[in-house]
C-alpha positions as CSV (number, residue, x, y, z in Angstrom):
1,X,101.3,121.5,80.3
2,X,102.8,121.4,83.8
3,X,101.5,118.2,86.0
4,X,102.7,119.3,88.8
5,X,103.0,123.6,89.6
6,X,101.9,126.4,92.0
7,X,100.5,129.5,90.5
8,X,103.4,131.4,91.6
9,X,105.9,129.5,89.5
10,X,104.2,128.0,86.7
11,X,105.6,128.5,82.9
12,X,102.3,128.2,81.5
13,X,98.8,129.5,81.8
14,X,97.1,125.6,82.2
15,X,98.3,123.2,84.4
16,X,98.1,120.6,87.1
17,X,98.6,121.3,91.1
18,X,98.1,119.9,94.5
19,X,95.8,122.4,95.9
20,X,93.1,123.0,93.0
21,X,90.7,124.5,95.5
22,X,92.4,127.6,95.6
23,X,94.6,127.5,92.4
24,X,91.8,127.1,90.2
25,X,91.5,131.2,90.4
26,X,95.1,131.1,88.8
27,X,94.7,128.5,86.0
28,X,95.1,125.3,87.8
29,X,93.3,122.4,85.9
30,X,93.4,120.3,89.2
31,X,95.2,117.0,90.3
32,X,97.1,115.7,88.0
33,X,95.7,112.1,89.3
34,X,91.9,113.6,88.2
35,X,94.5,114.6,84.2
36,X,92.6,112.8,81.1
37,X,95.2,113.3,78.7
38,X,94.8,111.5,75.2
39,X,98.0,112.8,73.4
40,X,100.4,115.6,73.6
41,X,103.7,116.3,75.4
42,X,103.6,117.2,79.5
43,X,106.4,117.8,81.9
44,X,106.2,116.8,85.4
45,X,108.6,117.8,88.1
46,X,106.7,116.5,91.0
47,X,107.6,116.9,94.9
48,X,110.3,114.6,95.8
49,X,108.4,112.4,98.1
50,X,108.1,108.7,97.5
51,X,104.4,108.0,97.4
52,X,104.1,111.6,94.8
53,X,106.3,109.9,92.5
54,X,104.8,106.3,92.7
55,X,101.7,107.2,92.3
56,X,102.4,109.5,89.5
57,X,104.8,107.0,87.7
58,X,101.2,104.1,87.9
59,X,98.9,107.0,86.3
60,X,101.5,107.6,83.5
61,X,101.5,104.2,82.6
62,X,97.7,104.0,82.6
63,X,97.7,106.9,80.2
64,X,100.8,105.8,77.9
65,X,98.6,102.2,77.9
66,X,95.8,103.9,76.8
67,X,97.2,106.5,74.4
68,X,99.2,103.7,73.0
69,X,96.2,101.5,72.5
70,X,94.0,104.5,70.7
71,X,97.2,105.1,68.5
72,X,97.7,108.5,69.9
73,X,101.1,110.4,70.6
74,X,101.8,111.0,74.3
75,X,104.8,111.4,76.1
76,X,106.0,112.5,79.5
77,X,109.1,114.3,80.5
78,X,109.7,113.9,84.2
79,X,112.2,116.1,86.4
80,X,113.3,114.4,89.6
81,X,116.3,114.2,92.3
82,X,118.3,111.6,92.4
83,X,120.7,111.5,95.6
84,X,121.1,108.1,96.9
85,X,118.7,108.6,99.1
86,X,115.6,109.5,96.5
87,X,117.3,106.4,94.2
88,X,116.8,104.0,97.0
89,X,113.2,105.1,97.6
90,X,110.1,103.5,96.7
91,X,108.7,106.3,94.3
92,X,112.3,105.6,92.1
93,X,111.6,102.0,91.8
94,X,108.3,102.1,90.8
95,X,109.2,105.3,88.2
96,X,112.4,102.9,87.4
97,X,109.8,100.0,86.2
98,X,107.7,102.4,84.5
């Protein structure tokens, strides 16, 4: 499942987007903020904007802590710039401590 995608360029029939009042028509699930995930693999290649990646990097931990805890498999592969400028940025650090 994609956690972040528009319905024009998404690999798979389910997954998450910013706009799930009009992508629900193509398969969106919704926010990927509203994702209850208990196990399984997901890929997230979020937009490059600080508080995007921040906030996404806090909700992954949440759900790792709580997959972890129920002894479930979960994982997240995440896809994102890294110029100097996106490293120095506050979405990096918090994805850095993650």
């Amino acid at each position: 499942l994609e956690c972040f995608a528009p319905p024009f360029n998404c690999r798979y029939r389910s997954y998450c987007s910013l706009f799930p009042d009009t992508d629900a028509a193509f398969g969106s699930l919704g926010r990927f903020d509203t994702l209850r995930p208990r196990e399984g693999s997901f890929q997230a290649n979020p937009p490059f904007v600080d508080e995007v990646v921040a906030d996404m990097a806090r909700r992954m931990d949440e759900l790792l802590a709580a997959a972890e805890a129920a002894g479930r498999p979960l994982s997240f592969a995440v896809i994102i710039g890294a110029n100097a400028e996106a490293r120095a940025g506050r979405g990096w650090t918090v994805l850095r401590g993650s």
